[in-house]
TORSE-905164 format. One record per atom (N, C-alpha, C): residue in three letters; x, y negated, z negated. Coordinates in steps of 0.1 Angstrom, whole numbers, plus 5000, padded with zeros to 4 digits. Layout:
alaXYZ...
REM end
This chain:
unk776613428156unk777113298150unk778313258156unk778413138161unk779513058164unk780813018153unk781813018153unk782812958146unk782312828135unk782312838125unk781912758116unk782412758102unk781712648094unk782512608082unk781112568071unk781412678062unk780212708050unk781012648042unk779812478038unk780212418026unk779612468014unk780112538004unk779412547992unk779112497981unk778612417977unk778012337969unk777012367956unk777612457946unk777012537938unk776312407927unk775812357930unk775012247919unk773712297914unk773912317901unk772512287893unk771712187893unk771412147902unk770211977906unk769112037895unk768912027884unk767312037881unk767411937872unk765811877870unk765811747864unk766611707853unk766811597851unk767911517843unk767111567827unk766111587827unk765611647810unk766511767810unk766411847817unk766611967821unk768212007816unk769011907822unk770311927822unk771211857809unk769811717807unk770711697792unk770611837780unk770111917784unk769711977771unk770812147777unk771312107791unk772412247793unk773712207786unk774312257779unk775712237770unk776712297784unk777612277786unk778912327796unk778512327809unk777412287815unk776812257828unk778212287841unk779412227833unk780312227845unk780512367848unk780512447836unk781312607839unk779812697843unk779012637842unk777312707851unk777712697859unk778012557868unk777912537878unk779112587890unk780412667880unk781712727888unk781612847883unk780312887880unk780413067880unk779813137896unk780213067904unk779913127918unk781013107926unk782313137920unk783313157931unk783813237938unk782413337937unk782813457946unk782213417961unk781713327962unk781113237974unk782413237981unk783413197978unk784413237986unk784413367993unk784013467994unk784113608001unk783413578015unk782513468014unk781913448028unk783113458041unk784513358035unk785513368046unk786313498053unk785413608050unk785813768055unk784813788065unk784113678068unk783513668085unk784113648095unk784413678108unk784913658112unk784713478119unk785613378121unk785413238122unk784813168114unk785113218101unk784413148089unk785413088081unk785212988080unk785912948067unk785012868060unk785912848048unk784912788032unk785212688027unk784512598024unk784912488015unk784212498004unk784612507990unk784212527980unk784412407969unk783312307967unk783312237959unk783112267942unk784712237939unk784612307923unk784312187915unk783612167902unk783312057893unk784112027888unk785612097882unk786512047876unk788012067885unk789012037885unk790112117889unk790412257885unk790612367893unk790912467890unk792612517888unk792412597877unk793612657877unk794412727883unk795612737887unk796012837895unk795712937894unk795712967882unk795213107880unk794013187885unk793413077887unk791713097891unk792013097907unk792812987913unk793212987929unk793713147931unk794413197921unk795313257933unk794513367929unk794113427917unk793513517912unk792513577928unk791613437934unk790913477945unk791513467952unk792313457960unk793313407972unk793413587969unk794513657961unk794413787957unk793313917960unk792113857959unk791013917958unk790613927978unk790713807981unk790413797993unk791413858002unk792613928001unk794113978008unk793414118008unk793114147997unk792514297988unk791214317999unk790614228000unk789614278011unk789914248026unk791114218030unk791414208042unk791114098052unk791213958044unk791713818047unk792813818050unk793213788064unk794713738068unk794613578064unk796113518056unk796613438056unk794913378047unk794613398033unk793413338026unk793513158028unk794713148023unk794813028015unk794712898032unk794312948041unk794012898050unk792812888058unk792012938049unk790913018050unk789712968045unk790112898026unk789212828024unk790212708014unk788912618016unk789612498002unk789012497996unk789512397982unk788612367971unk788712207969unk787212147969unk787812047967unk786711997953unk787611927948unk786711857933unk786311697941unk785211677932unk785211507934unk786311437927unk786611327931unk787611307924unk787111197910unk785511177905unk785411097900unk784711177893unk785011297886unk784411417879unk784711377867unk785411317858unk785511287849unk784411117843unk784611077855unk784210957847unk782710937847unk781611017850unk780111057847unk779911127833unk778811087829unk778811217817unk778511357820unk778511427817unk778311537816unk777711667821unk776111547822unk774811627832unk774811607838unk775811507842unk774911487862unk775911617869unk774711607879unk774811737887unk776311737893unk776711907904unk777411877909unk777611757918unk775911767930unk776011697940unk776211567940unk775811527925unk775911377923unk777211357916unk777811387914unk779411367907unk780011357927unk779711447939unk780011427949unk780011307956unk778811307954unk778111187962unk778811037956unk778911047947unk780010937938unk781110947940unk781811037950unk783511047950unk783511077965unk784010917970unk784110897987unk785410947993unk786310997983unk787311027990unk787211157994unk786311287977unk786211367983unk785211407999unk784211367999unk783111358006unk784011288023unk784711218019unk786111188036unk787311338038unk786911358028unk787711528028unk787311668035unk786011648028unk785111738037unk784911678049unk784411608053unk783611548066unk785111578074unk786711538068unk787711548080unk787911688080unk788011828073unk788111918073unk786812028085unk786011938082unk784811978094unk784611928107unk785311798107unk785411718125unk785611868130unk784711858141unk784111868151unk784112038154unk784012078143unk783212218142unk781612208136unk780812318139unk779112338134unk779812368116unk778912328110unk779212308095unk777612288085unk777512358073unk776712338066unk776712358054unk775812278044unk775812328031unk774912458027unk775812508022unk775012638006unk774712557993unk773312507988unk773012467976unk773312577966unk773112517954unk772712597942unk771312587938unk771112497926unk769612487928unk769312347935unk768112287942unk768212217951unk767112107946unk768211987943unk767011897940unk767711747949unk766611617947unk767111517955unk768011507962unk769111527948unk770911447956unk771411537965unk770711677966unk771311787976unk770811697994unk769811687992unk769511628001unk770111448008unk770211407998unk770811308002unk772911328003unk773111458000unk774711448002unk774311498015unk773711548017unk773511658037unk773211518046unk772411438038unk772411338049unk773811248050unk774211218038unk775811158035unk777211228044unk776811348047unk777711408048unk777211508067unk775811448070unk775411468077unk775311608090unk775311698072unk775211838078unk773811908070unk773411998080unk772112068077unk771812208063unk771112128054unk770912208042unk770812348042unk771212468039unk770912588040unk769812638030unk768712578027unk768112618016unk766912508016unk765612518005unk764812428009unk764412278009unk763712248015unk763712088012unk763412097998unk763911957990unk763411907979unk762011977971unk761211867983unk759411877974unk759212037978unk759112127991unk758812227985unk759812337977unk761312277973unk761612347961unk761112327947unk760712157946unk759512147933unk758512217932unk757812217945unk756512267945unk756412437942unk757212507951unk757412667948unk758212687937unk759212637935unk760112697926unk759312677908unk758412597910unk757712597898unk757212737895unk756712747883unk755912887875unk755312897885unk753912777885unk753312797892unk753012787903unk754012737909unk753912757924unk754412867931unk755412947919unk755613097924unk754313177924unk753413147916unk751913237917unk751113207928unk751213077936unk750713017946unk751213107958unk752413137955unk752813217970unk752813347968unk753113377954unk752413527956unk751213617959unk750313467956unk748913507960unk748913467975unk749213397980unk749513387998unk749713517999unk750913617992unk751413727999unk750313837997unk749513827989unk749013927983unk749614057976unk750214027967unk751214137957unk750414087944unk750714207942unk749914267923unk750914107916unk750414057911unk750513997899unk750114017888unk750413987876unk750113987863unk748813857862unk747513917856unk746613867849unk747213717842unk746313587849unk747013477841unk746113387847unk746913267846unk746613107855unk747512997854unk747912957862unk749012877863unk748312717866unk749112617867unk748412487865unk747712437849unk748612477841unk748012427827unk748912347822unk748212217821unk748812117814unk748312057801unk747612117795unk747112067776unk747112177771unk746712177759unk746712257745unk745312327746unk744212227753unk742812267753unk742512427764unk743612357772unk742712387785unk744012537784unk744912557778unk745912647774unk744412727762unk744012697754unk743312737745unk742212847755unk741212757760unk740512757766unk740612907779unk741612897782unk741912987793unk742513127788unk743713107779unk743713237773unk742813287764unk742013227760unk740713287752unk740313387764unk739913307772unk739113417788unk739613527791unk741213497792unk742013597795unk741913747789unk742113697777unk741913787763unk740813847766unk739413757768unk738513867765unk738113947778unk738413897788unk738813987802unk739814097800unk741014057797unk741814207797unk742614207784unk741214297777unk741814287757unk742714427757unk742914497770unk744014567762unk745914567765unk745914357770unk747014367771unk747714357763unk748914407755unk749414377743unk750214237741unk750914147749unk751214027748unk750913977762unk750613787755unk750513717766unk751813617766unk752413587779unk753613487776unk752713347784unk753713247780unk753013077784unk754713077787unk754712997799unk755612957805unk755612827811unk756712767806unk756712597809unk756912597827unk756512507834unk756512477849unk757912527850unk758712427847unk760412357850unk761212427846unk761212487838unk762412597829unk762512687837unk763812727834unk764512857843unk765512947831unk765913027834unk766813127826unk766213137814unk764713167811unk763913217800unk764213117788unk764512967793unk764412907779unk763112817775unk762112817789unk760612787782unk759812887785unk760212987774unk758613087772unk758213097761unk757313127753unk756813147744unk755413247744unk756113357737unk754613467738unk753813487726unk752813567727unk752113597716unk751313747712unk751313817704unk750913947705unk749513937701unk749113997710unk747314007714unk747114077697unk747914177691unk746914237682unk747214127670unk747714017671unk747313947659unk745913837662unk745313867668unk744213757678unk742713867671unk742413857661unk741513927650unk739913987658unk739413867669unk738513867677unk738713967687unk740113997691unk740614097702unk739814247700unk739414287689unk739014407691unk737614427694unk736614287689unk735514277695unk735514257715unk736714167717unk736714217732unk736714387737unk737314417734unk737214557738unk736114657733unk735514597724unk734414687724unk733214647731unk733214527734unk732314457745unk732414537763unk733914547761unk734314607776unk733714757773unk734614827764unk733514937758unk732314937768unk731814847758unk730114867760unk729714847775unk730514767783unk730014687797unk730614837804unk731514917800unk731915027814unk730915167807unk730715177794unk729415267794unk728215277802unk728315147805unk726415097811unk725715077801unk726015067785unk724914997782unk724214877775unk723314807784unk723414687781unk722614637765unk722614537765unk722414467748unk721214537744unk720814517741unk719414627733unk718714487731unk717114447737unk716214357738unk715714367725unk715314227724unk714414197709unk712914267715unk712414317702unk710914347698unk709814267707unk708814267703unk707814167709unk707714047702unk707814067687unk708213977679unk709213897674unk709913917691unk711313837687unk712613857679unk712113987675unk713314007660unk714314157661unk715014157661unk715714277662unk716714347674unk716714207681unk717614267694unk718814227694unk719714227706unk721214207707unk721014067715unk722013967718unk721913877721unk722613937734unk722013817752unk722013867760unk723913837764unk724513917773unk725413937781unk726313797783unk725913677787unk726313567785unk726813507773unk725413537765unk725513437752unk726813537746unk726613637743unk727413697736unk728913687739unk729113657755unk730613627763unk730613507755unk730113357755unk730313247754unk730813247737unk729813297726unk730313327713unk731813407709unk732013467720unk733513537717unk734113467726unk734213387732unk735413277739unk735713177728unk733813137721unk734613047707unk735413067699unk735613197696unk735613257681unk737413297687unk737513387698unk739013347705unk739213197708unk739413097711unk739813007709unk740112947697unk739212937683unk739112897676unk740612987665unk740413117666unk741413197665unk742713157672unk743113137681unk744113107691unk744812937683unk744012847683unk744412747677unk745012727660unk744412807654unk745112827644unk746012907641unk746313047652unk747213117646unk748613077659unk748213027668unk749813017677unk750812897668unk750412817664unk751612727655unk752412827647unk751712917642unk752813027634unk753113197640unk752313227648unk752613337659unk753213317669unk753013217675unk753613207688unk755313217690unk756013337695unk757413317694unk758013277705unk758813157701unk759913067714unk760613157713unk761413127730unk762613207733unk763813137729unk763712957728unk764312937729unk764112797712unk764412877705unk763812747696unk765112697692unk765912687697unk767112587694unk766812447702unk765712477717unk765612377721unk764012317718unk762812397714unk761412377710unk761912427701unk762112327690unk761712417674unk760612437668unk759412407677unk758212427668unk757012467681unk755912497676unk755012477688unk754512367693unk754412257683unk754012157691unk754812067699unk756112127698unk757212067705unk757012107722unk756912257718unk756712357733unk755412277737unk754412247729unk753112177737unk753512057743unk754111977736unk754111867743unk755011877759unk756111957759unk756711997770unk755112047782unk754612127778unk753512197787unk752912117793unk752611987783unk751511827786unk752811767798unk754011777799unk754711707802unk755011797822unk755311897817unk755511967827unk754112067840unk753512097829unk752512197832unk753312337829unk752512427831unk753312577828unk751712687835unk752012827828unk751212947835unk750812997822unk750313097825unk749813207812unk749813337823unk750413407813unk751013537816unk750513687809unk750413767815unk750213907809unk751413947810unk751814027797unk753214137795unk752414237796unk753414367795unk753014517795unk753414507784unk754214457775unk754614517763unk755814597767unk756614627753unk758114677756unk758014817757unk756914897749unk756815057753unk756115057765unk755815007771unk755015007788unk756314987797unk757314907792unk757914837804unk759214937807unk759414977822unk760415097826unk761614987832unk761214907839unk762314847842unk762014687849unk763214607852unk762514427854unk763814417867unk763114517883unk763814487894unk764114377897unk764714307905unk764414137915unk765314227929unk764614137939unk764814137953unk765714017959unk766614057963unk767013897969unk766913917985unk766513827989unk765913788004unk766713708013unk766513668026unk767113548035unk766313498045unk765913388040unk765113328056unk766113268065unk766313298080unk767413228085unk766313138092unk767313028099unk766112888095unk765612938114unk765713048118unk764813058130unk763713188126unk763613198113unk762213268107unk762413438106unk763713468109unk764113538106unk764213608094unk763613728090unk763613778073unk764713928070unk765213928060unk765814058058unk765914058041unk765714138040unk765914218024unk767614218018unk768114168010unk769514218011unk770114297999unk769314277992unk769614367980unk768614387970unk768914477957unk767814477949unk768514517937unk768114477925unk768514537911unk767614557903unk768614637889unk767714637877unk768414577870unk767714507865unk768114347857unk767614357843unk768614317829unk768514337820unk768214187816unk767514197807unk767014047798unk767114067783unk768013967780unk767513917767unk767313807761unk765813797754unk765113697752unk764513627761unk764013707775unk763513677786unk765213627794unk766113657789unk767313567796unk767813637804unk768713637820unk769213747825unk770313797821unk771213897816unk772213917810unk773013987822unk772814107826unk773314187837unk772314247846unk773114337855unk771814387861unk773214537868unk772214657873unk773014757882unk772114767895unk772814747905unk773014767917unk772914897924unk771714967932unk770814917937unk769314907919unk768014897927unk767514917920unk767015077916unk766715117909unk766215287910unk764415307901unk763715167897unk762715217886unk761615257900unk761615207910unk760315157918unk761215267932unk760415307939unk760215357953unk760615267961unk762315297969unk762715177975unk761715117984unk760815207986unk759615108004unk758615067999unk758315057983unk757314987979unk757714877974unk759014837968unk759614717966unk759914627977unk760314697989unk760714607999unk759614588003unk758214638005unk757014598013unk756714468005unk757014507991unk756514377986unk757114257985unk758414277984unk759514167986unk759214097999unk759314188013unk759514128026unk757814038024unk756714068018unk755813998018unk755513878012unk756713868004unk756613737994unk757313648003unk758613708016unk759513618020unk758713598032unk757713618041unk756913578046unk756313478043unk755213478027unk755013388021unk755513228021unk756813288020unk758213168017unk758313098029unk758213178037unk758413118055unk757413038061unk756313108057unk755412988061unk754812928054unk755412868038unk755312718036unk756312698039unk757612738043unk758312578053unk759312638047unk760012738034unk761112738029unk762312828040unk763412808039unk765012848042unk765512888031unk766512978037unk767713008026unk767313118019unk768313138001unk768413187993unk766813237988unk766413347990unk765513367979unk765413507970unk765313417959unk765513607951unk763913587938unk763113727941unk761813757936unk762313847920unk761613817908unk761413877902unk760213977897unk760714137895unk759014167892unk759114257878unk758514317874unk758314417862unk757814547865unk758314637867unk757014787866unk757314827852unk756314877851unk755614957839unk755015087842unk754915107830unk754215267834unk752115207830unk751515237836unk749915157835unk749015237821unk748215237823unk747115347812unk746815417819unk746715427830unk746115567839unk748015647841unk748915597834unk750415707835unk750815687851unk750315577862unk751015567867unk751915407868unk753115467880unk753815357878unk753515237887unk753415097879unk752715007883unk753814867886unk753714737894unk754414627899unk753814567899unk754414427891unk754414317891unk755514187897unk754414107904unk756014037909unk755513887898unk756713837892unk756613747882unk757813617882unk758113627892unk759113487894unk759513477908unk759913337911unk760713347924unk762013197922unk763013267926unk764113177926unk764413177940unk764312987941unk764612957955unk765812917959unk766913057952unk768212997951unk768913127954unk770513117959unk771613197958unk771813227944unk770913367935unk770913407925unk772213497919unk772613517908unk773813587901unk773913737908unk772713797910unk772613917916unk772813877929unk772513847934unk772713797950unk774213787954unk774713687944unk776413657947unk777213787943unk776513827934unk777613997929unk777414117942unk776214087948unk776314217956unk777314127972unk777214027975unk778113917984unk779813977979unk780013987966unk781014037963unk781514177964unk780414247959unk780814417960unk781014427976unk779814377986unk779714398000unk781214408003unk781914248002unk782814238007unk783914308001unk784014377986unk785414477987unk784614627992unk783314647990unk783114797997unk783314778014unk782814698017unk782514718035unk781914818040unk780714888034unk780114928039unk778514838044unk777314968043unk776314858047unk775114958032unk773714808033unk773014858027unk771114888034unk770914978032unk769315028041unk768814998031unk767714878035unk766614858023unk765314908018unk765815028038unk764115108035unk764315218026unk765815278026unk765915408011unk766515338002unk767115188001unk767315167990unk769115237982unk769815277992unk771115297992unk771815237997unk773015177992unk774615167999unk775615258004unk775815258015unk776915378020unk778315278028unk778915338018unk780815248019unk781315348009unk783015278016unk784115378009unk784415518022unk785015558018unk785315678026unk784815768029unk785015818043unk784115918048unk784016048043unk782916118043unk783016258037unk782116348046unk781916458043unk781316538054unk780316528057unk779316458053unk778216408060unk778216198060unk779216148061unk779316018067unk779715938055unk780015858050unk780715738039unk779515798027unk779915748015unk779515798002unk778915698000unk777815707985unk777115607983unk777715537974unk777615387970unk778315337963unk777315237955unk777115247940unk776515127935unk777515077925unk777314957917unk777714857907unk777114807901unk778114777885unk777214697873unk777814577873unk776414487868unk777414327865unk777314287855unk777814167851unk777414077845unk778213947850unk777313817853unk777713747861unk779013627850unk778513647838unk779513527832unk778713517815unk779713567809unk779513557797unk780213497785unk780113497774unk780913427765unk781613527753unk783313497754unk783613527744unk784913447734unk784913417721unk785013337713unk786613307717unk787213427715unk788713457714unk789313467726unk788613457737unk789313477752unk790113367751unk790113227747unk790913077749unk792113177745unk792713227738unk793513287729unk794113367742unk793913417748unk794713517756unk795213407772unk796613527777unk796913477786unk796213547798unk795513457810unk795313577818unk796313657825unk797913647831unk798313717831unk798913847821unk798613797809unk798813907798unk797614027799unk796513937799unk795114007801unk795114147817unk795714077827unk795414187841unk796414257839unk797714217830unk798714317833unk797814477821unk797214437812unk797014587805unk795314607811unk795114527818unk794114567829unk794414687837unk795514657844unk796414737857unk796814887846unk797514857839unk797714977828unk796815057825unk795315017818unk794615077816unk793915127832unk794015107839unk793215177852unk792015067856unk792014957851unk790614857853unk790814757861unk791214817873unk791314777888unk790814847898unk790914757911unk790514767922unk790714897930unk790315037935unk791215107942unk790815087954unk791615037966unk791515047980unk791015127988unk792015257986unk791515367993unk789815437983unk789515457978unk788515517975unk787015397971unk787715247972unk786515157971unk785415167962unk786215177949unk786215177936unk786615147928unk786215117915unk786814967901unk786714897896unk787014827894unk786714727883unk787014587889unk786614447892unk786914357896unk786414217885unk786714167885unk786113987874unk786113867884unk785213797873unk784413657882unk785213587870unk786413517880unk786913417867unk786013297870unk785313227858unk785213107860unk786212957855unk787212987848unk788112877845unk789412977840unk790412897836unk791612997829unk791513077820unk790213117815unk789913137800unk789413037791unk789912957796unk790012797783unk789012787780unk787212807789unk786212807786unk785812937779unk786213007775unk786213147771unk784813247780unk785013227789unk783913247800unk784313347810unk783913477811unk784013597821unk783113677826unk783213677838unk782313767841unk782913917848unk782314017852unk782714167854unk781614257864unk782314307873unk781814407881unk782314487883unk781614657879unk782614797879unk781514887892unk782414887897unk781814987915unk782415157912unk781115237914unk781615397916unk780415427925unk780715587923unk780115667933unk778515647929unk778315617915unk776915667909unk776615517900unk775215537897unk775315427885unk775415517873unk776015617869unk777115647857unk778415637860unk778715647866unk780415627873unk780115487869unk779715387872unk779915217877unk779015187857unk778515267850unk778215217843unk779315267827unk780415387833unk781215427826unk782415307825unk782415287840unk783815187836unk783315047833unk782315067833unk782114877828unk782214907809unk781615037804unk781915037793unk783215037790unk784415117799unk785215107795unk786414947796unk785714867805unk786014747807unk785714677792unk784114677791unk783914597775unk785014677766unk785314787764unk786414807753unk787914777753unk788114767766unk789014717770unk789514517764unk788514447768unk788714317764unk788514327749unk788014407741unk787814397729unk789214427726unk790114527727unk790914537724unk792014417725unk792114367737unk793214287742unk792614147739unk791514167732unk790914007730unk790413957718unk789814077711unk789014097698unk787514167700unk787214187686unk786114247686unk784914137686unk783814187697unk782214117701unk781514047682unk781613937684unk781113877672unk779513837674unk778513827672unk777313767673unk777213687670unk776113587673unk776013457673unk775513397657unk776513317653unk776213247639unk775513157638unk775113077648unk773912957645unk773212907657unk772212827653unk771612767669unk772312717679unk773512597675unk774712527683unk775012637686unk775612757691unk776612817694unk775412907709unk774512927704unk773512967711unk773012897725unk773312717720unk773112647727unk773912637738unk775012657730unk776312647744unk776312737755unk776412857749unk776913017754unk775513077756unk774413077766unk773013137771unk773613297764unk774613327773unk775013497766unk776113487767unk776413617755unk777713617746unk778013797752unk779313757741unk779513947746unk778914037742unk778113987729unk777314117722unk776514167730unk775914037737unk774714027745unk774714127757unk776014137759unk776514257773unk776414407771unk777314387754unk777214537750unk775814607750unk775014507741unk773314577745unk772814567759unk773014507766unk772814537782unk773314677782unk774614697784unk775014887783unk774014967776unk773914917767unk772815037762unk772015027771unk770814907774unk769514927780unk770114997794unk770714947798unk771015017811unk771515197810unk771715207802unk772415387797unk771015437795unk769915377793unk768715507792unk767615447802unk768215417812unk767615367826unk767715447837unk767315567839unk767515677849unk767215647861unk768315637874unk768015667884unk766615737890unk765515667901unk764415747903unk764415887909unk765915887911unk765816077916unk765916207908unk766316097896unk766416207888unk765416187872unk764716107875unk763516097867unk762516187874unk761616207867unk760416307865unk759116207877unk758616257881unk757516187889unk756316097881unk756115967881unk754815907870unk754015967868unk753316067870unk752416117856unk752816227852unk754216257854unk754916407850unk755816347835unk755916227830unk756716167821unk755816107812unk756016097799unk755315987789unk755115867791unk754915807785unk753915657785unk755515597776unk756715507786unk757315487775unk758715597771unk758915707779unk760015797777unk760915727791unk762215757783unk763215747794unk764215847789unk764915867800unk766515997801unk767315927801unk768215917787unk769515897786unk770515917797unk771415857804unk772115867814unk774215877811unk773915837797unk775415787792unk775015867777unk776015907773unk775615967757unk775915867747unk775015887741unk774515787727unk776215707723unk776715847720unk777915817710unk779015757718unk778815787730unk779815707741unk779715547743unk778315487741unk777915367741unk777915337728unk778015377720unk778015307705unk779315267699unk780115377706unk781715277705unk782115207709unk781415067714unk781314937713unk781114867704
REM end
């Protein structure tokens, strides 16, 4: 790479439905200012377009951060620049379009770039990204427009995973009515009656706020599927009527077509009161979610269910735009309510060379429909009915993802490197057989009530005290993703050790930490507050737990040497409960 200047441009461009209904859109959209770490390349510098003015606290806090990793002279290194007409739009419009409306800043960039190679980093990438690259007449790092509509949809992620040929989950995507939603998971159902939930997923939605599932064993007809399958893997077929016509089974067909009705007809009456939203502060009813589905289109989905499911990896990828692929990282990712909450670094449920075969094949996929840039794959393994362990790939984001920017961050204070064929990081200091391994836990930005209340230099000074810092020499600790002074009460946290117990000890001891110096994790009182804040702190502390009985694969038991559904505690009970 030549000498250059990486514009970052963290905008949530997704449609204007989309965004009237995100509450704080601006502090989404400035939870990636670890993007800054890029300028630890050599001949790189950054220009980082922030949505509001930042705090000093927030400047120097990274300016700090970037010295610590061995930036000479930072503050020359990168800028920030706001639009300067950020206030006078409402609320949802995106970053790029608050830009694109502010010609002073957009003469800011353009003179900071004369006559060096220059480009944008999107966030998510819709229209106005494209029209600020032509405005600003530098080349997109990420994909066009229509095929980020087209792939980044539900269903157009199933489109390219079927290009790649990777296990997907049992479904069909392209459903836009009530009927043809009826109609299909009926089939589904009586094709594979012993999944325990099916999810429906709206096209457009992202961060698990259009899903809505439903548990197969309330579907009354479901048990006649299975005994049909029963009967079809015995070999034996329907039992023929007499000569008289009287006394036989009805044939193979007819008998399929009578239990499609009897599932459908079942399905229609019971999803208006079974069917559970993820997000019903925004669908409060099912026919709300339907008419979205009519509006958008959506998929139908098979779950494993929550005693089936071991762990919910993602892969994050890079197409360089001369078709170049590489793997860059991988996690285990915690959800709640389908929502991402945290994740640890690397991943450990799956066999690192069976995740990357399948990763690198999805970003193939990606490459030849036309896409660049950011890409990060979601999948699921489970443990199967036959006790072994089984993958699903179930999402794809055509974006610089939370997990993506956290390990961009660890990279740059560890400085070591990562092998995606074993699926280890090796940085930090040498030892007698070569640098140590190093993983990390995150959480990219969460909410807590009482943070406005604190000062942050009050906050790092009993940081530094308690030990919930950075150490240089051993390239380990504790580090935070400020997104504003506090004022938004909005933080995020990464704790780096030798092990993911080491890195999952100090992030507990980090959550006890802010409890102390901040207050104690409150849960959420009503739908408004839900609305605002995707995740809260409670929402983190149970990530620690899920993550505390998530065993590393080396030290787990081989898939059919373990239960259907058992995991090894990795943190003791009573250690995680003192949160």
């Amino acid at each position: 790479w030549e000498p250059r200047i990486i514009v970052h441009v963290p905008s949530l461009s997704y449609s204007e439905a989309q965004r009237t209904t995100m509450r704080s859109l601006d502090v989404r959209q400035n939870a990636q200012l670890p993007r800054l770490c890029d300028a630890a390349a050599a001949g790189v510098d950054v220009i980082y377009v922030a949505p509001f003015p930042l705090h000093d606290d927030v400047v120097g806090y990274f300016r700090k951060v970037l010295e610590i990793g061995g930036v000479e002279s930072p503050e020359q290194r990168f800028k920030v620049v706001v639009p300067e007409n950020y206030h006078r739009f409402p609320p949802h419009f995106s970053l790029a379009t608050l830009l694109l409306y502010s010609p002073r800043a957009l003469r800011r960039i353009s003179a900071f770039c004369r006559g060096r190679a220059a480009y944008i980093v999107p966030g998510v990438v819709g229209p106005e990204d494209m029209r600020l690259s032509q405005a600003l007449r530098m080349p997109l790092f990420g994909p066009e427009p229509r095929l980020a509509r087209a792939f980044g949809s539900k269903s157009g992620a199933r489109r390219i995973f079927q290009a790649a040929r990777v296990n997907v989950p049992p479904g069909a995507h392209d459903v836009y009515d009530e009927p043809s939603l009826l109609a299909r998971l009926a089939a589904l159902i009586a094709a594979h009656p012993d999944v325990p939930r099916w999810l429906v997923k709206l096209d457009d939605e992202s961060g698990g706020r259009g899903i809505a599932h439903v548990d197969a064993a309330h579907v009354p007809s479901r048990a006649k599927a299975l005994a049909a399958r029963r009967r079809r893997e015995s070999g034996h077929p329907p039992r023929p009527p007499t000569e008289g016509g009287e006394g036989g089974e009805e044939g193979e067909d007819a008998s399929q077509a009578r239990l499609d009705a009897e599932l459908r007809q079942e399905l229609a009456e019971l999803l208006p009161f079974r069917a559970v939203l993820s997000a019903p502060w925004l669908y409060r009813s099912w026919a709300e979610f339907v008419v979205a589905l009519g509006r958008t289109g959506g998929v139908i989905e098979a779950s494993p269910g929550d005693e089936a499911l071991v762990s919910s990896p993602s892969c994050n990828l890079l197409i360089e735009p001369d078709g170049a692929l590489s793997l860059t990282s991988t996690h285990d990712q915690v959800l709640s309510r389908y929502s991402f909450v945290g994740g640890a670094f690397p991943q450990a449920a799956v066999p690192a060379g069976a995740i990357c075969e399948a990763a690198l094949a999805i970003a193939l996929a990606c490459r030849d429909a036309g896409i660049i840039g950011h890409v990060g794959v979601d999948f699921v393994a489970f443990t199967g009915a036959e006790g072994m362990l089984r993958l699903w790939a179930v999402d794809l984001n055509l974006r610089l993802t939370p997990t993506a920017l956290s390990f961009s961050f660890f990279d740059f204070l560890v400085g070591g490197a990562f092998d995606a064929a074993t699926g280890e990081y090796r940085g930090g200091p040498s030892g007698e057989n070569g640098q140590t391994t190093r993983t990390y836990v995150m959480s990219n930005a969460f909410y807590h009530a009482q943070l406005p209340s604190v000062r942050p230099s009050t906050f790092f000074s009993a940081c530094r005290h308690r030990g919930a810092s950075f150490d240089l020499v051993a390239r380990t600790g504790t580090v935070f993703n400020l997104v504003d002074s506090f004022s938004g009460g909005v933080l995020g946290m990464l704790t780096v050790g030798p092990s993911r117990l080491d890195a999952l000890r100090r992030f507990a001891d980090g959550l006890a930490l802010i409890q102390q110096q901040v207050g104690p994790a409150v849960a959420r009182h009503d739908a408004s507050e839900q609305a605002l804040h995707d995740l809260t702190f409670q929402d983190v502390i149970q990530a620690v737990r899920s993550l505390a009985t998530l065993a590393p694969s080396d030290i787990l038991p081989a898939p059919a040497e373990h239960k259907k559904g058992e995991r090894r505690a990795l943190v003791d009970a009573e250690e995680v409960n003192e949160l």
